[in-house]
Each structure stands twice: as C-alpha cells, then as structure tokens.
C-alpha positions as CSV (number, residue, x, y, z in Angstrom):
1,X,8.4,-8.7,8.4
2,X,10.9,-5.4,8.6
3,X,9.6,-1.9,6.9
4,X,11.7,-2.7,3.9
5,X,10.2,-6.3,3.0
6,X,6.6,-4.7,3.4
7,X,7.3,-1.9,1.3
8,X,8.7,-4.3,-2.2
9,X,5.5,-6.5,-0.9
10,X,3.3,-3.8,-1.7
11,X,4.7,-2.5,-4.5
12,X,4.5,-6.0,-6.2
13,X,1.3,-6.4,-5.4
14,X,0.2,-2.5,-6.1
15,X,1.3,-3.2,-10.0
16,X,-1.6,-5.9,-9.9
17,X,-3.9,-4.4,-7.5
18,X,-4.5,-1.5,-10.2
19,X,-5.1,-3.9,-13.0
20,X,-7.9,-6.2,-11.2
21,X,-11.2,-6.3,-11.0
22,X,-13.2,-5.8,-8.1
23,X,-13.3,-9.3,-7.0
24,X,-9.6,-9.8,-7.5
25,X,-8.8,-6.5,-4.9
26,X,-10.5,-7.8,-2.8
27,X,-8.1,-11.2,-2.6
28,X,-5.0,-9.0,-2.7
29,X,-6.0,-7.2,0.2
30,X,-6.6,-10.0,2.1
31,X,-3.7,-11.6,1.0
32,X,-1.0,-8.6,2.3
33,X,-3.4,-8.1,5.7
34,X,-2.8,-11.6,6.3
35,X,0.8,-11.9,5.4
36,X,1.8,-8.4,7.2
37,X,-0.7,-8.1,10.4
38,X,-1.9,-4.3,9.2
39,X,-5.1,-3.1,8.8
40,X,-7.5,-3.5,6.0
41,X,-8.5,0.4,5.5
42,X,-5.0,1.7,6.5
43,X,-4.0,-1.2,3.8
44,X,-6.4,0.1,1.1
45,X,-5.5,4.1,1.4
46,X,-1.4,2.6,1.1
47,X,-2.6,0.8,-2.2
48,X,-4.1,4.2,-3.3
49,X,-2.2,6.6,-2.1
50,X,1.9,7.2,-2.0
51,X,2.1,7.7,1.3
52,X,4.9,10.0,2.2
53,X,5.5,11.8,5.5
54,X,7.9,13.9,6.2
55,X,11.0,14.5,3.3
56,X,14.6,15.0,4.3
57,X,14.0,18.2,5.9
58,X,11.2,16.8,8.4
59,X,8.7,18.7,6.7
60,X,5.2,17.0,6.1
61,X,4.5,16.3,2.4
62,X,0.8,16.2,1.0
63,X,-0.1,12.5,0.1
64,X,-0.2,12.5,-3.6
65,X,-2.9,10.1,-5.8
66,X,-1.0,6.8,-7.9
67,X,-3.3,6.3,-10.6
C-alpha cells in the first residue's frame, strides 16, 4: 500500500474512529494495523493527531490536536 492509499485509508476511517465508542476504536485500529503493517501506538497518535512534518520551506510544524 503506497503513502497516498494509506493516507484516504485513514482519513475514512478517522471520520468514524471519532464517532465510536470505546469498543468500536478498538476494531478500527486493528482493522488499519492489519490492513497497513504499522504500528498500533504510532497508529493511535495519527488518529489523534494531524501529523505534519516539515511545510514547504522544510521547516518543522508543531503537531496540531483534530478534535
């Protein structure tokens, strides 16, 4: 699976992730660590966070919260 197929993955399943319960998280996570081979924590803090490193100029941006 290329970057760009991971990233629309997970921002399907983001729009669902916020609206479930604690028990349904749980099954989306496993579903996209399962499907794309990453890591459960490094999965979870994607889900939460918008991760963005570096902008058009190369600098570092500070992750910023998606709720």
């Amino acid at each position: 699976m290329n970057i760009e197929a991971k990233k629309q993955y997970m921002e399907t399943l983001r729009a669902r992730y916020f609206k479930a319960d604690k028990k349904s998280k749980s099954l989306i996570l496993d579903e996209y660590c399962k499907n794309t081979g990453e890591e459960r924590k490094y999965v979870i803090k994607k889900f939460n966070y918008k991760v963005k490193l570096k902008d058009k100029k190369g600098y570092k941006k500070i992750n910023m919260m998606v709720k």
